[in-house]
C-alpha positions in Angstrom: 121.9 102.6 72.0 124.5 105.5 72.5 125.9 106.9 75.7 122.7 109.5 75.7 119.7 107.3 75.1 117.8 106.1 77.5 114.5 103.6 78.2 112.2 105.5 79.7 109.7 104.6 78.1 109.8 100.8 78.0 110.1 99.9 82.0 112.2 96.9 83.6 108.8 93.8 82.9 110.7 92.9 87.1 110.5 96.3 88.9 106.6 96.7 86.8 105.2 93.7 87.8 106.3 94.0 91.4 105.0 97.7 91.5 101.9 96.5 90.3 101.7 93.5 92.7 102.9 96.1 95.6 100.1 98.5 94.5 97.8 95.5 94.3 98.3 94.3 98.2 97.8 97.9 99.2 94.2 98.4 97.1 92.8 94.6 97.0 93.5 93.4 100.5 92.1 96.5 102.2 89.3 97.2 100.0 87.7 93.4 100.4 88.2 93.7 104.3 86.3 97.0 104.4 83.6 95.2 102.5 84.1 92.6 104.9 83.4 94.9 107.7 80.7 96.9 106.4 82.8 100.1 106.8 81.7 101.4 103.1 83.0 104.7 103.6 87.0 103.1 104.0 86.0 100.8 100.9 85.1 104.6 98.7 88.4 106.0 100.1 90.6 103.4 99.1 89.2 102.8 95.8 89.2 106.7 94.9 92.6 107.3 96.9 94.6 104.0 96.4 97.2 102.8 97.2 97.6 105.6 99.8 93.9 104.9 101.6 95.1 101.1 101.6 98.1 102.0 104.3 96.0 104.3 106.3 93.9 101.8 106.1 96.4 99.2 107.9 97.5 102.1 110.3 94.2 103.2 111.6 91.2 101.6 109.7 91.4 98.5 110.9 89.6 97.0 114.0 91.8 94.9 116.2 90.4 91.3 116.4 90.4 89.8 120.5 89.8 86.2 120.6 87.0 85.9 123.3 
């Protein structure tokens, strides 16, 4: 490879699988607790707008929990 070539094209196998494992946490985790929770609309927007509807979903989405 000379001075000008590059790898664009062919990505680090590290920094993909942790992207992928990143942008996995952010769709799977919040998509089955929507299901969980019967808020189907969250479940659409996260599929259709993931990962980014996964970390609103942390921020506002979620119901806070009291142990009665």
């Amino acid at each position: 490879m000379t001075a000008l070539e590059t790898s664009y094209l062919s990505p680090d196998p590290v920094l993909l699988l942790t992207t992928l494992l990143v942008v996995g946490v952010l769709v799977v985790w919040p998509l089955v607790d929507a299901l969980r929770q019967g808020r189907y609309g969250w479940a659409v927007a996260i599929v259709l707008l993931s990962p980014f509807a996964g970390i609103l979903w942390f921020a506002v989405g979620r119901r806070v929990r009291s142990t009665v």
